[in-house]
Phi, psi and omega in degrees: 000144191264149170337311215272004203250328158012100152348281181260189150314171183192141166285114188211182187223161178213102178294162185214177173233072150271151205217128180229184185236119176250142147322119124013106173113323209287304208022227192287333179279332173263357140338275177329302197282320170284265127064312215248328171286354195251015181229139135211340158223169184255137208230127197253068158356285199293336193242338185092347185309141170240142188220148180293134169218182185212175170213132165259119197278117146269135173284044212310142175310145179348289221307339222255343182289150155339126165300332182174168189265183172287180189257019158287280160324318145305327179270316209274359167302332181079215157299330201261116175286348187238155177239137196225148164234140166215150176277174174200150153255135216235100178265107176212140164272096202227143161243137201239147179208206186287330185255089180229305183300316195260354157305276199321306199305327186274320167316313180264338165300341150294281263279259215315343168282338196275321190294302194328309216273356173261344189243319164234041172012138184074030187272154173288195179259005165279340196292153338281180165244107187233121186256159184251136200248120153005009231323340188286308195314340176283327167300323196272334174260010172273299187300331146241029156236235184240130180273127150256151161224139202304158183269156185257159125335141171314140199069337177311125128204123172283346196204146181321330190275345199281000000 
């Protein structure tokens, strides 16, 4: 049986791509560690539904990241002196159906423009920019770089990968 033919809710994942405007210095790991802590639930705008959602940050090791953002994007940085890319599986309990995916993607890019804009402020206005992602490229960058994922409370597990 497939995600979408599901009964009920279900837990699935939707990969992403995101490139923010960071502080100088701040770079990939508190990027990640803010990213992955900024979700447990998710809010569908148009309707008010809140639905549980997670997020997994992948970090690909040095060789393997974006050489660099373009020099638009750079001058559009600002005060935030580093432009950062990180991958992410966007973990949500959905009954999914063909347009769910690019629902869930929009859901969590606020949550995640909200987390920036509460933590690094004054960021341009493009930041972040979040794209729908390879999963291989994600598969590849779980296995050799770094997952973060948010800490939990004792007992916590929302979803089937923990």
């Amino acid at each position: 049986m497939s995600v979408s033919e599901q009964p009920g809710p279900v837990w699935a994942r939707v990969p992403m791509s995101l490139t923010a405007a960071v502080p100088e210095g701040a770079g990939h790991e508190p990027l990640a560690v803010l990213l992955a802590d900024a979700v447990s639930a998710v809010e569908r705008i148009p309707t008010g539904e809140v639905y549980p959602g997670r997020a997994e940050v992948l970090v690909p090791p040095p060789h393997a990241r974006p050489c660099g953002p373009g020099p638009a994007m750079r001058r559009g940085a600002g005060r935030h002196g580093s432009v950062v890319t990180v991958l992410l599986w966007c973990w949500a309990e959905r009954r999914w159906n063909a347009g769910e995916a690019s629902a869930v993607l929009a859901d969590f890019h606020r949550v995640f423009a909200a987390a920036l804009a509460r933590t690094w402020p004054g960021g341009p206005a493009w930041s972040p920019l979040g794209l729908p992602a390879d999963p291989v490229l994600l598969e590849a960058a779980a296995r050799t770089g770094v997952v973060v994922r948010a800490r939990e409370s004792a007992g916590a597990s929302l979803h089937p990968s923990r």
